[in-house]
N, C-alpha and C positions, 0 to 999 in steps of 0.2 A: 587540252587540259580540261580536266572535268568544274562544272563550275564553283563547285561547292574551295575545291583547290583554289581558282583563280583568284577566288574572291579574299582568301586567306594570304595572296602573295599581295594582291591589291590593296588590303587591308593593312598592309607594311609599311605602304609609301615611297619605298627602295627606288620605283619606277616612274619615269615623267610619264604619264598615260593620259591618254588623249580619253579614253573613254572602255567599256568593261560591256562586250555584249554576253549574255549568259543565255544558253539551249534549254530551258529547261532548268531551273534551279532545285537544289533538292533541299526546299524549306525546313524539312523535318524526316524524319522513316518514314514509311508509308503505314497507316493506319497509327499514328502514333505523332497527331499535333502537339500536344503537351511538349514537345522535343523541339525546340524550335534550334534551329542552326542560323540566328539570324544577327546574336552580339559583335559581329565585328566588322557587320555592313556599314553602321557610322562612320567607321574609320576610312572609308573608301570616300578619298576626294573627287574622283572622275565620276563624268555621269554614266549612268548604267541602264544597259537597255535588258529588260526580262523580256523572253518568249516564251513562254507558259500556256502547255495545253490548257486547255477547261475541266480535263479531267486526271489531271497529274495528280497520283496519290503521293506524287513528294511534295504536293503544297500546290491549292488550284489558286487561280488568280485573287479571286476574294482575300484568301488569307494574303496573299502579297501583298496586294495593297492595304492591308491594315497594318503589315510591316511598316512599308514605304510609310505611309501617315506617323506614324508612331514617333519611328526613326528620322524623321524628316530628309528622306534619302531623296538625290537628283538621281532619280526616276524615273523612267517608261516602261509600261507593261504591253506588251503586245498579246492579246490571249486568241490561241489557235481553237477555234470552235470544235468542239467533242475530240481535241485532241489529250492522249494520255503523255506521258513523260516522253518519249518517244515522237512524240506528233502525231503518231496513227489517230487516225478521225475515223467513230461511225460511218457506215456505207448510206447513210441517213444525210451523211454533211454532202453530197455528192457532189466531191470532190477526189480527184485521186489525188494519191501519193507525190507525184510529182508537183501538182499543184499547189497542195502544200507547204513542199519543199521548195516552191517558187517565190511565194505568197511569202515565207519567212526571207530568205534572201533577199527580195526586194522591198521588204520593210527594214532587212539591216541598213540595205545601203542608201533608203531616203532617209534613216534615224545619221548615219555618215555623213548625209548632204552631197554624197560623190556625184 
């Protein structure tokens, strides 16, 4: 389920939820902050974990966390270095792809505690 969804069934309450991790949130359209998609993260009572490239043109880390402050959201941001919405990283972060996709996995599961 895409996170911008998730966060709109979580924002319900319907659910006993331990917790809300999001890939990538799509804070706003891209090129277009003014649009914030962010009114009904308050209502989310579980904590929630953001992975956020550094270069998501649907909302890079910085603007997250001025949400999270704002909103006084239970909150993590994990931010994937020159990564886009996708987590594709410059060949500059040298790192591949898998790595990446390692590096986010095993920050889910020590945000989990598993």
């Amino acid at each position: 389920m895409g996170g911008r969804i998730a966060s709109q069934v979580a924002a319900k309450g319907e659910h006993d939820l331990a917790g809300v991790v999001f890939l990538g949130y799509p804070l706003h359209p891209p090129g277009k902050p003014e649009q914030l998609r962010d009114a009904h993260l308050k209502d989310i009572r579980a904590p929630m974990l953001f992975m956020q490239g550094s270069r998501d043109s649907f909302g890079t880390p910085t603007e997250l966390r001025e949400v999270f402050s704002r909103l006084r959201l239970p909150a993590t941001l994990y931010e994937i270095e020159t990564g886009d919405h996708s987590f594709k990283v410059l060949k500059s972060a040298m790192l591949s792809q898998d790595q990446v996709h390692e590096a986010v996995m095993d920050e889910i599961v020590k945000w989990l505690n598993l």
